[in-house]
N, C-alpha and C positions, 0 to 999 in steps of 0.2 A: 594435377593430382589424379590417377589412375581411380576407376570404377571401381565398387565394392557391395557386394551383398550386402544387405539389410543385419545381417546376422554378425559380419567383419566390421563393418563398420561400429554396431554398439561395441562389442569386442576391444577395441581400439581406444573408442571414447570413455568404454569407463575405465579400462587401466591409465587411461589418462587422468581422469578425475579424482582418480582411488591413489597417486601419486602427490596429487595439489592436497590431496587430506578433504576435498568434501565430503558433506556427511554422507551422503547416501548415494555413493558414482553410479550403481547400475541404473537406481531408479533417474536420477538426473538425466542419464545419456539418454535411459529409454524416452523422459520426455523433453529433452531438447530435441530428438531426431524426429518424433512425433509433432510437433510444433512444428519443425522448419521444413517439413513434407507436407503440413497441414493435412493429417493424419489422424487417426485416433490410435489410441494403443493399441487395441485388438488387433490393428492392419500389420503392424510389426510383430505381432506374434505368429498371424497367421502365413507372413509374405516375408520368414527369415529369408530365404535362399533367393527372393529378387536382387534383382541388380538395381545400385543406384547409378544415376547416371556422372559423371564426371562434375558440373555444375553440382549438382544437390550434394556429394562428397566433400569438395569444397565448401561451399558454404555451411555445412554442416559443424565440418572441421574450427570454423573460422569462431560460430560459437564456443565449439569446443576453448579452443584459444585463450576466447575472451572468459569464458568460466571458471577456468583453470585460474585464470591473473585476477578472480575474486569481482569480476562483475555476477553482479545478484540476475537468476535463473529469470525475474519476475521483469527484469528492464531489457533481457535478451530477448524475450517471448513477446514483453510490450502489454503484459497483463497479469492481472491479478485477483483470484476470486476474493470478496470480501461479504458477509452475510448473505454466503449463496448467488451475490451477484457478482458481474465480472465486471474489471474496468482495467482503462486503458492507462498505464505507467510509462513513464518515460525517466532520466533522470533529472527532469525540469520538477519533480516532487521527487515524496518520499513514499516510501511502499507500505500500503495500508498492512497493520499487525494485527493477528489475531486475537492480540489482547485488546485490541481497541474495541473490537464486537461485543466487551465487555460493557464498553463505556455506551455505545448507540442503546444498546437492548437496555442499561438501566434508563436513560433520556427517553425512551419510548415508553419504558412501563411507567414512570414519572408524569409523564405526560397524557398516557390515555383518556383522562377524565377528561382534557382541556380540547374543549370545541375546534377551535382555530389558534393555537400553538404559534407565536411568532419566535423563530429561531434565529440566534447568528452564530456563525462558525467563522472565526478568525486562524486564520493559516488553511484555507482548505484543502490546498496540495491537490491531489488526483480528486476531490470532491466526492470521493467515498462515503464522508459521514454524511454531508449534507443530502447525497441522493437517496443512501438509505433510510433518512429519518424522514426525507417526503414521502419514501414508497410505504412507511412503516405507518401514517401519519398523515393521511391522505387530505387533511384538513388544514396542516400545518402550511406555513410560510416562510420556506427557510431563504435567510441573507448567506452565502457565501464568499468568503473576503481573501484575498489574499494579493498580498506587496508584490509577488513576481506574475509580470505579465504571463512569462512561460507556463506558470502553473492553472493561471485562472484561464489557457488556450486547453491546457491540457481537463481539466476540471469542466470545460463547458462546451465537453463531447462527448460528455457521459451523460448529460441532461436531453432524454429524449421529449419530441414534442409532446408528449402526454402529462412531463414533469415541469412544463418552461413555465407554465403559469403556476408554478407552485416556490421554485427554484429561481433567487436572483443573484445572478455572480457577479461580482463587482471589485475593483480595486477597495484601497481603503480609506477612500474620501466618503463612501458612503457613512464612514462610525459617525462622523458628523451627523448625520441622523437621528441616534442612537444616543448622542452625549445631550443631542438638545432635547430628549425625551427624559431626559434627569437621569440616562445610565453613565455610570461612570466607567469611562474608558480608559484602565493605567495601562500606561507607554514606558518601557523600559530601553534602555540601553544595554549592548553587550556587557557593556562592564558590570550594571547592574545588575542584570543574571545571573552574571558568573559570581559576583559576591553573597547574591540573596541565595542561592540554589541548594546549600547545603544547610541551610536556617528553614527554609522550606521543608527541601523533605524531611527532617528528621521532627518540625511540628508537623506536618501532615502522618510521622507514621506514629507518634504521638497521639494525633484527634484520632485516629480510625485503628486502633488496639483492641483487636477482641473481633473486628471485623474483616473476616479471613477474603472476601473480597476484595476489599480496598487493600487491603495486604497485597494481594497477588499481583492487581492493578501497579502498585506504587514498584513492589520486585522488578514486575517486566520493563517498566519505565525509566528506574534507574538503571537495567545492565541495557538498557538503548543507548541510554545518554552517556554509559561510558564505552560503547562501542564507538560513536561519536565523536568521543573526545570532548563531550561536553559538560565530564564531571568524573574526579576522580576517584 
């Protein structure tokens, strides 16, 4: 693939993107090309008329490619801001939501009065919640769990040495812990899921009527899970 300006190149990639139907092609191009130069935007605004080199065209391209065919900006990049902090994504999890920042900030203000705060987070995925409720919660002791090895590799590279003694990431033999502390640990099968899941929300949006949070909360959770395919 021939060398191209800074300028040709986004050119290129967002009538690319603006064809696939994403929402927002300029902005996307500007920061995929921004990312894969390890860049800031400024430099792209100020450095239209450089030349990229043949290498950086291609690979640039090659995001492009893959954006267009509907992988998510946040597994190209390999990251994702989440209450101001950034972490590392892969598709060995799931990409932390901003509706989630909903659910950390009430478990924090919940929990401010509590000295030493014992958490567990079951499915931690990229370990977003559980990092931010230690930095949030500098007291607290959070368990982080999750069944894919993948994820608790990806989860327990976000925990730096100032947060190890606070953060414990572990498969899920440790709920045994947890069950012999009198908590009760229910285990569901898929099939189970999928027949509870519609009896669920519609009591959960039952209990919380009148409360335009948990409304919002419950909205963005269902159009996830039918992005998914995990409710129709």
């Amino acid at each position: 693939m021939r060398s191209a300006s800074i300028k040709e190149a986004l050119q290129s990639a967002s009538l690319q993107l603006r064809e696939a139907e994403t929402e927002a092609p300029r902005r996307e191009a500007l920061l995929l090309l921004a990312a894969s130069l390890n860049r800031p935007l400024a430099y792209l605004y100020a450095h239209g008329d450089d030349l990229l080199s043949e290498e950086e065209v291609t690979f640039y391209q090659s995001w492009i490619d893959r954006r267009c065919c509907g992988e998510p900006y946040a597994y190209l990049c390999g990251e994702r801001e989440f209450f101001g902090l950034p972490f590392y994504v892969t598709p060995a999890c799931l990409i932390p939501r901003p509706e989630t920042e909903l659910l950390v900030e009430a478990a924090a203000q919940g929990l401010k009065d509590v000295s030493t705060p014992e958490i567990l987070e079951v499915g931690t995925g990229s370990g977003a919640i559980a990092v931010t409720l230690a930095v949030l919660l500098p007291g607290a002791r959070v368990t982080a769990v999750d069944v894919s090895a993948s994820a608790l590799a990806v989860a327990a590279r976000e925990i730096s040495a100032a947060l190890r003694q606070h953060i414990l990431v572990s498969d899920a033999t440790v709920l045994a812990k947890y069950e012999a502390k009198g908590c009760e640990i229910i285990r569901f099968s898929a099939a189970d899921v999928a027949a509870a899941r519609p009896k669920a929300m519609a009591a959960w949006r039952t209990a919380t009527k009148g409360d335009a949070l948990a409304t919002k909360i419950l909205d963005s959770q269902v159009a996830f899970m039918k992005e998914l395919g995990l409710l129709s």
